[in-house]
N, C-alpha and C positions, 0 to 999 in steps of 0.2 A: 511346533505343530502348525501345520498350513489349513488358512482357512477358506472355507468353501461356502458359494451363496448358486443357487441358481437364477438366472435371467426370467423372470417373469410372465415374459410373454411367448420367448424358444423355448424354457427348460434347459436353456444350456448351463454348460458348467463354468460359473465364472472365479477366478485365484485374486487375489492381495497380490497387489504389484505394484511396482512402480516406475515407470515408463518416461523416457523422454517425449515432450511433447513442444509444439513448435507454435509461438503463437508472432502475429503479425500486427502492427500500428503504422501507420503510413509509411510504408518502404521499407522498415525497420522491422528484424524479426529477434526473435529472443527464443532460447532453448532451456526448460528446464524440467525436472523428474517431477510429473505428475501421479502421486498416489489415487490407485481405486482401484476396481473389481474389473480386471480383465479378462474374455474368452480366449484360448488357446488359441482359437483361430477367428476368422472375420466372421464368424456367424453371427454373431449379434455388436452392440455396440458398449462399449465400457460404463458402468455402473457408479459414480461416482457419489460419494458421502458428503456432507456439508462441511466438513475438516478437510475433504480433500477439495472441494471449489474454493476455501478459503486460500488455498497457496496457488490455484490458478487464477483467485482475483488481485491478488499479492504479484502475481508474477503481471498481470497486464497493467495495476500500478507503476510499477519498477518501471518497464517499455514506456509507457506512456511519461512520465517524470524525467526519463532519459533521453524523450524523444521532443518534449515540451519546453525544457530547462528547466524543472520542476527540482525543486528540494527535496529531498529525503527525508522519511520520518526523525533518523537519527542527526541528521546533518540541523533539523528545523529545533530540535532540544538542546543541541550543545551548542546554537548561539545565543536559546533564550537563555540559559544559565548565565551564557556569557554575560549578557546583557545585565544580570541578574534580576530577572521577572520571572515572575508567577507564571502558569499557564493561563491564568486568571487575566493577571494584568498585560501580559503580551495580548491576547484577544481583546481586551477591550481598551489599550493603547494604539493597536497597529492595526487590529479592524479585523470580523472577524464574530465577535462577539466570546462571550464568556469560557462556552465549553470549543472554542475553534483548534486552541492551540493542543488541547486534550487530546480533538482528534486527528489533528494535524501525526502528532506524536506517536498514535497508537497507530496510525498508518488504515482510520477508517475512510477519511478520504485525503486529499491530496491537494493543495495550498495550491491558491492562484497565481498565475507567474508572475501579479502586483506583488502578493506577499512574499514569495519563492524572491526576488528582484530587493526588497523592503530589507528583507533578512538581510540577503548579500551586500549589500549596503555597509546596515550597521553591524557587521560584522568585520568590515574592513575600518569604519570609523566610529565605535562606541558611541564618540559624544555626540551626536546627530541628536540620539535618543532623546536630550534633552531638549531639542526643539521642538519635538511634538508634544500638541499638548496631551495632559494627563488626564485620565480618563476616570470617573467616579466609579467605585468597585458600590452596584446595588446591592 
């Protein structure tokens, strides 16, 4: 069943879609299918939900991390495992603080290219780790 919303302020008729949409970070563009409420034609402008700006903020991460040399959420867990630390203690050994690597992980925001740089590191040489010093979990 298809569902139907009208526009607000036209009365137009807007559909569930999902659309290529084209976003830009310095020079660099990125292409991917944007969910939300589109009009048939350009009468008005597309309607978008808070689930669907979340994979448009997801998409201008991605660009940005790819355009910064930034880490990935899943790249920045499979080396703390590596390492084998906590999200706990990765944040408050490599800096950061306690919930950093939480949200490094969950992809709420995006590791600075110290820490993005830090990772790729000890990931090529583990025992590093044990040079820095160890951090008191409060």
């Amino acid at each position: 069943m298809e569902e139907h919303k009208y526009d607000t302020e036209t009365g137009v008729e807007l559909k569930r879609d999902v659309r290529p949409l084209t976003i830009k970070y310095q020079g660099r563009s990125k292409t991917f299918d944007m969910p939300g409420w589109y009009p048939a034609t350009d009468e008005c402008d597309a309607t978008f939900t808070q689930d669907d700006l979340k994979v448009y903020d997801n998409a201008i991460k991605e660009l940005k991390a790819e355009v910064e040399h930034l880490l990935l959420p899943n790249e920045i867990r499979t080396i703390r495992k590596r390492l084998n630390l906590t999200q706990i203690q990765a944040g408050l050994i490599l800096g950061g603080g306690k919930r950093a690597f939480q949200k490094y992980e969950s992809g709420d925001i995006l590791p600075s290219r110290a820490i993005s740089n830090l990772l790729r590191l000890l990931s090529i040489k583990p025992s590093l780790l044990k040079e820095l010093p160890a951090a008191d979990e409060e």
